[in-house]
Structure formats: C-alpha cells, structure tokens
Phi, psi and omega in degrees: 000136188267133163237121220220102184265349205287162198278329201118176196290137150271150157270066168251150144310153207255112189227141153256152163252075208273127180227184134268354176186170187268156201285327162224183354315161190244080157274002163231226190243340178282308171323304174257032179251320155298001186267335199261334177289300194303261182354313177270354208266320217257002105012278201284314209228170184251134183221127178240149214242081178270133167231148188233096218260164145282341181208085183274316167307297190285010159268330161304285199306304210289325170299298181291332164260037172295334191062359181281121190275068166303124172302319190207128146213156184233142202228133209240124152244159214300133179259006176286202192246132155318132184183163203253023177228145183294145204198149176231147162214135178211065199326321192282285234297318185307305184294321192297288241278353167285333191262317195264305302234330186257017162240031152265144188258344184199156197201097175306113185250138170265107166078131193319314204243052131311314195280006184302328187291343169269169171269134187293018174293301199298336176308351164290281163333013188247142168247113178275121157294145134281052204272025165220117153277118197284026176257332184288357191255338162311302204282328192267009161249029185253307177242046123277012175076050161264134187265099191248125158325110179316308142024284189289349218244313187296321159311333179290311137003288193266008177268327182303323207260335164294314195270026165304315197266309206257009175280185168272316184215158154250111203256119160262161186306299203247173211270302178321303215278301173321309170320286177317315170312294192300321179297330182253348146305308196051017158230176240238095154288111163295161172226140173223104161273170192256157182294169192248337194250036160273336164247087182248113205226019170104135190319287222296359152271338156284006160216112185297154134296126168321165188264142172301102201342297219259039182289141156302311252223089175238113175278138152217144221217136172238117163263144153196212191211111160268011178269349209251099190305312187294356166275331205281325167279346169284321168341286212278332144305314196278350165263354200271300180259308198302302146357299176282327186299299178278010169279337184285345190282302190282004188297327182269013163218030157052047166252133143317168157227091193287134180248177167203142181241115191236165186128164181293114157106060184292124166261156199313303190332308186320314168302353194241005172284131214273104183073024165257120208277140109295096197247346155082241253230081206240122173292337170230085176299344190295329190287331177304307178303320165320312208241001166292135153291314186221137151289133158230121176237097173271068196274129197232355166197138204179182168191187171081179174260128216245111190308294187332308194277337169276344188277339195294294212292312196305329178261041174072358201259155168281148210197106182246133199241198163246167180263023155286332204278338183269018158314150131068359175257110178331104203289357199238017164300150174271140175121308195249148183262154182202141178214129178224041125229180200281346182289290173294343159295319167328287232268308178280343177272021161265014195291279193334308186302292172289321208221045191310315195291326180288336190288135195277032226318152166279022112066283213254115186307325187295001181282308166321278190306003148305301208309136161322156171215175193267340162280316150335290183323317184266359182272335202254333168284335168283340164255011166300318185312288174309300182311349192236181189031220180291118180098356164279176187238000000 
C-alpha cells in the first residue's frame, strides 16, 4: 500500500529507504534503531519508505500511528521461501523501485539481502547497513548442531561478499563487523553504532536502588524479541542449564532465584516453565529494568550490537552477557560481566549475592556522557547519505 505524505518540493535532499520491516512497533532491535533514526532524519532530508514485510499488516498499523513525516511509503509483503538465511523477495516492490529508484539521491538498504530488489544500475547509490554479518550468524547455529546445508551458508558467503563490493558504502554497527567487510572490501568500513539514550527518563531511573541485602530474592530479568531464533536458544539455555546453576549456587544463603522474561511473540511452551515469570509484552521497559538485580543476556548467537544490553547497562543495571552479546560494547563500562558457559554466567550472575561489594552500577555522569546517542547516529547516517550516490564527490 502506497500512502503520500509529501509536503511540497524542498531543497532537500531525496532518500529511499529500503527496509525489512517497518520501524514500529519496536519489538526488537533493528525496529529500533529506525524508529529512533527516521524521526530525526525526515528533518533533513524527504525519505520515502519502502518496507517488503513478513507481517506487512501490523507494519501498515505501525506507519500510521508513528506521526513521523515520511514523504511517501509502502508496505509490500514478503514472497520469498521459507530459509534459515535471510531473504527478502517482492514483485510490486521490484517494479516500483524499478520505476523510482533514479529520483533518489541516495538509497538507504537495511541489509544485503534487500539488494537484489533493485536493478543494479542502482547500486552506486546505496548505503548498505549491515547490522549483522549474516553468514557468522549462520555459521554459529552450525555449530550448536542445527543441521543447516553447508551449500546454503556457502552462497550466503558469496551474496554478501558481492553486494559488500558492488554498493556505493557499507555501513556496520560494531568495530568486529566493519573488520570482516573491509577484508573483503579492501576498502574502509564506517561503523554507526547505535545510540543508547532511548530510555532516557532522568538520573533516579539510571541509577536504581541498590539492592537490598537482606532480600530473599534475586531478580533476574531477559528482555527480547522471542520471535528472533538467537533469543529463542539464549531462552532456552539460560532455564534449561544456567538457571539450575544459579539456584545451586544460592541454596546455602536461603535466596530464591526469580528469573522473569519479558518482550515480544513469547512462545506458548515458555508458560509452562517451571518458577518462571512470563510477562510477554511491558509497556515500561524502564520499571523492569528498575526493579531487576541483574539483566541477563545469554546470547549464544547473534552479531551486530545488541539493544537489550545497552539499554540495560544506559539504566544502570549490573548485566551479565555472553561475548556475542557484548558485540560493540565498551569493555570497560562498569556494570557488565561476560561469560560463555553456563557455571560461569551462573556465578556471575549471583554476584549481587556472593560478591555484593564486586557489582557494578553506572554510577558516575562521565559514564553516561561517553555512551552514544541517536542523534550522533543519525548525523553520521545522513551524512553517508550526501556523501554517496548522485552529486557527491
């Protein structure tokens, strides 16, 4: 569906905006790094919004009630074949974009494997986001034993690494990811990380009350997008192995261990977990963050930079990750912890308990101000924009 917003001609510049899906609702994490960019961007520049969806109704619902003054947008839905490598396919998106694609000055793509929907004329003009390499994400549910064809992981390989060489830029999140592009780039990967200060609600929620000693009780709270397979196996580690560790940890100082899971598309089986809060969908992630003792993100695959764990560490929380989930993340913030077995994430995520005195709070304003923001974010993406396709230099 096409909807047309525009104001009249501007001197602005002119951007299409190729997505997978529309920025809301913002139940992940890709959701929200356009729900927080596109606000500031549609400012600068006239952006019209193509998305080629998996749930093209509730991405129609989410455009209309955003108020964000998108010049034009359409919402497509996806025809491609079920596969465990990502994939967009769309006849009407293929024609419009066949037909609009040369009165763009620039042409935002979320991911490689958008670009196929353009004609490859068009491809000077593209700023490719990256916010996964999706073949490394491949290769790590390869080896936790998902019987994925070597076949498929190898073509993934080689689509990535062609349309890597054939855009006009490539932009990646984290510093790791920019690395892998550039060896097979041979050119110079931007990194536009994402910003940190969406839940930004004032000093007394970015630094919780300390936890009380003599609590009973030790919360621990998983935020995600369970619709999202590397959330649905951290889920699955962490009540299955991790869980059991830190209640064996706490039996001799008489503490409970509450876990509570909260975030979008909760699957049914999850209700049925044995001393595990479900709560699906919280409209104020800040008070969950409040009232948690530890954020826990057991990510055992993933890539990219991971909104859970920044928005947890921008609220103060002590954050015991893994070192996928801890992509892109300062290693020397105070507050997170990183583990990739089940003891030692156990162990650490019992700190507040054992080690009260080792946990770490964000504490201190120069911490805050270091951290990224979406307005940075969004200045250094508008300016790959001027900077790439038609009329730069």
């Amino acid at each position: 569906m096409e909807v047309d917003l525009s104001t009249g001609d501007l001197d602005l510049s002119r951007i299409l905006f190729l997505a997978h899906n529309g920025a809301w609702p913002t139940t992940d994490g890709g959701r929200r790094r356009d729900a927080e960019l596109l606000p500031r961007l549609w400012r600068r520049a006239l952006i019209d919004y193509v998305v080629v969806s998996q749930r093209p109704a509730q991405d129609e619902q989410g455009l209309r009630s955003s108020g964000v003054g998108l010049r034009r947008w359409w919402v497509f839905p996806d025809q491609s074949p079920t596969s465990a490598a990502p994939r967009r396919e769309s006849r009407q998106a293929r024609e419009l974009l066949e037909r609009i694609w040369q009165t763009y000055d620039a042409i935002h793509v979320e991911g490689h494997y958008l670009l196929g929907l353009l004609p490859p004329a068009a491809y000077t003009r593209v700023v490719l986001v990256e916010h996964n390499v999706e073949s490394r994400i491949l290769d790590q549910r390869t080896r936790l034993g998902e019987p994925i064809p070597t076949t498929l992981l190898d073509q993934l390989r080689r689509t990535e690494r062609q349309a890597w060489r054939s855009v006009g830029r490539v932009i990646a999140l984290t510093h790791d990811d920019a690395t892998a592009i550039t060896t097979w780039t041979q050119r110079p990967t931007p990194v536009i990380t994402n910003g940190w200060d969406h839940l930004d609600c004032g000093d007394s929620v970015r630094v919780p009350a300390r936890r009380n000693p003599d609590d009973s009780c030790l919360r621990l709270l998983f935020v995600a997008n369970y619709a999202y397979f590397p959330n649905r196996d951290a889920t699955s580690w962490l009540i299955e192995d991790i869980l059991p560790e830190v209640r064996a940890l706490l039996r001799d100082r008489s503490v409970e261990a509450r876990l509570r899971l909260v975030g979008n598309a909760m699957p049914s089986q999850l209700t049925r977990a044995q001393d595990v809060e479900v709560v699906g969908w919280a409209d104020d992630l800040a008070a969950e963050y409040g009232a948690a003792d530890v954020v826990v993100v057991p990510l055992r695959i993933g890539g990219g930079i991971k909104v859970k764990v920044t928005e947890a560490l921008y609220q103060g929380c002590y954050t015991v990750t893994t070192t996928v989930g801890a992509q892109g993340i300062p290693r020397d913030i105070s507050g997170l912890a990183v583990a990739d077995d089940a003891r030692r994430f156990a162990e650490l995520a019992c700190a507040p308990i054992l080690r009260p005195s080792e946990v770490g709070r964000l504490a201190a304003q120069r911490e805050w101000t270091r951290m990224p923001s979406w307005n940075a974010a969004s200045t250094a993406t508008y300016q790959a924009w001027i900077g790439t396709g038609r009329g730069s230099s």
